[in-house]
N, C-alpha and C positions, 0 to 999 in steps of 0.2 A: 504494500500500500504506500502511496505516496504521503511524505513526513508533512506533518503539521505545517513547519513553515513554510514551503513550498505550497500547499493548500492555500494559505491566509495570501500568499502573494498574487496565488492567481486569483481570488474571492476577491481582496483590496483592487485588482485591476478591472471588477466589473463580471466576474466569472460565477453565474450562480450555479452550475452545479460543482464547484470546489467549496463553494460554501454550505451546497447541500449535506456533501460528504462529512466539512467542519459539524456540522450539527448532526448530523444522521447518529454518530455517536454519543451524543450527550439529549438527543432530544427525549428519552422514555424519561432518564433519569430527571430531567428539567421539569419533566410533568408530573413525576413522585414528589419530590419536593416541593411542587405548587398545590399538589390535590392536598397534601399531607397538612401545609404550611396553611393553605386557605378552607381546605374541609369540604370543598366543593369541586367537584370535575368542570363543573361549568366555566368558574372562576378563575381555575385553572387551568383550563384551554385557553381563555381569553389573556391570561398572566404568561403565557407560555408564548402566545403567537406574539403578542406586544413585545415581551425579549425578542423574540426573533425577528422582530420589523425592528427595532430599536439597534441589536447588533447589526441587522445589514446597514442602516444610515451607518451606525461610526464604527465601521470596520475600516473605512479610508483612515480612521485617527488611531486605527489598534496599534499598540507599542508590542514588540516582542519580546519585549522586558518582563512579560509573563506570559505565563499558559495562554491557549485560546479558551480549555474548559475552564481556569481560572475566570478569566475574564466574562464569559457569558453566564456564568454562575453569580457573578455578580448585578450583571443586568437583571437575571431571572429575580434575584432579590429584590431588587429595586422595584421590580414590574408587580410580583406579589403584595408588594408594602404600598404600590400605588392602587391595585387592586382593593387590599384589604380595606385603603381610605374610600375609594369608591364604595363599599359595601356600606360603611358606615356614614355615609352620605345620602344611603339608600338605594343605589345604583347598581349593588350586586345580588348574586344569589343567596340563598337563604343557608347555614350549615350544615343542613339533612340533606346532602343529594351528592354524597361520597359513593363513586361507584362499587357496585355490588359485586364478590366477586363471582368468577367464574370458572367453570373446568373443575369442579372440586368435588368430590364424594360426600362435603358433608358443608354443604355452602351455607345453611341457618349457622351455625355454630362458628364460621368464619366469619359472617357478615356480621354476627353478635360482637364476637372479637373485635374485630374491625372497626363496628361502631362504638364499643368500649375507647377503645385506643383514639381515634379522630376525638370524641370527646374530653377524655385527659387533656391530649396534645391542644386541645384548644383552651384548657384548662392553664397549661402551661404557658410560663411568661416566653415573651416571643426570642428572649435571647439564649434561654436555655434552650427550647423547640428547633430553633432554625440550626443549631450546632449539633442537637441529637438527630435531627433527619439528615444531614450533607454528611454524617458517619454513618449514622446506621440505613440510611434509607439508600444513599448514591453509593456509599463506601471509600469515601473518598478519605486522605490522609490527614493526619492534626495538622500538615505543614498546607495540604492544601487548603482547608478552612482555613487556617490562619491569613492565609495567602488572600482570600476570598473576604473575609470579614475584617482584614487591617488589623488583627490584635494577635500579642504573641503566642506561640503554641502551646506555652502553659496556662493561659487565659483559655483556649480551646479545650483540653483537657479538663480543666476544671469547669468550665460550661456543661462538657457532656456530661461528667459524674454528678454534678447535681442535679441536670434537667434528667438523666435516666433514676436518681433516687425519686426527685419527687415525681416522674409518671409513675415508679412503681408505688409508691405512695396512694396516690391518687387513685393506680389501680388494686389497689391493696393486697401487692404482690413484693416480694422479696427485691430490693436491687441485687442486681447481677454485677459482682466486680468490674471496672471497664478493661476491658482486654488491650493488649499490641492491639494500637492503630500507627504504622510509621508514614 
């Protein structure tokens, strides 16, 4: 496969399927962390397509002084946090309409789960939540959230350990030590 930076040169020159490719890899995980982060698919479509209209305008201004997933991960932010002000403006969707899932032999008891969890996670303040889903939901590294959020990796680390005690808290479930994320 053709490397990253060679991709963002032909995408910054106006090439959309180099940019399709940029994204093609990071757009599921873009959408986990928007359903996850806003509670809504709907929301999160609309939070998902807005980064991706957002990165192609300033992809002509991308620095490769970091990642492309760095970078778009941050937009995805941005686009959520603009999202979520629209909800509360009264502009977005409601937080019951987390998609259900699918493919599963025992889909009440997951969708139960599911809706447990979405409701914690909404429970949860936005700075523990957003550091526990970019590890646990993308799997991305403490160096890349750090990367992604501006704050040291030991600031990441201690986000995730707290924001995973109080969801288990919340869900009245044991916290799970945090594991090697490098």
């Amino acid at each position: 496969m053709e490397n990253e930076a060679k991709l963002v040169k032909r995408a910054q020159a106006g090439d959309t399927q180099a940019f399709a490719r940029l994204v093609e890899q990071e757009q599921h995980r873009l959408y986990t962390l928007a359903v996850r982060e806003l509670g809504s698919a709907a929301d999160a479509e609309d939070a998902v397509q807005e980064a991706l209209i957002r990165a192609w305008r300033a992809l002509p201004r991308f620095r490769a002084d970091a990642k492309f997933s760095t970078w778009i991960y941050r937009i995805q932010l941005n686009a959520i946090h603009d999202q979520r002000s629209k909800r509360a403006r009264g502009g977005g969707t409601p937080l019951d309409d987390v998609p259900e899932p699918v493919d599963t032999h025992d889909a009440l008891l997951t969708s139960e789960l599911s809706g447990a969890l979405q409701a914690a996670l909404n429970e949860l303040d936005e700075t523990y939540r957003t550091a526990v889903l970019m590890s646990d939901v993308t799997g991305m590294s403490y160096g890349e959230i750090a990367a992604v959020l501006g704050v040291a990796e030991g600031t990441v680390k201690s986000r995730i350990f707290r924001g995973r005690a109080e969801l288990a808290r919340l869900l009245g479930t044991t916290a799970a030590a945090p594991e090697s994320n490098p």
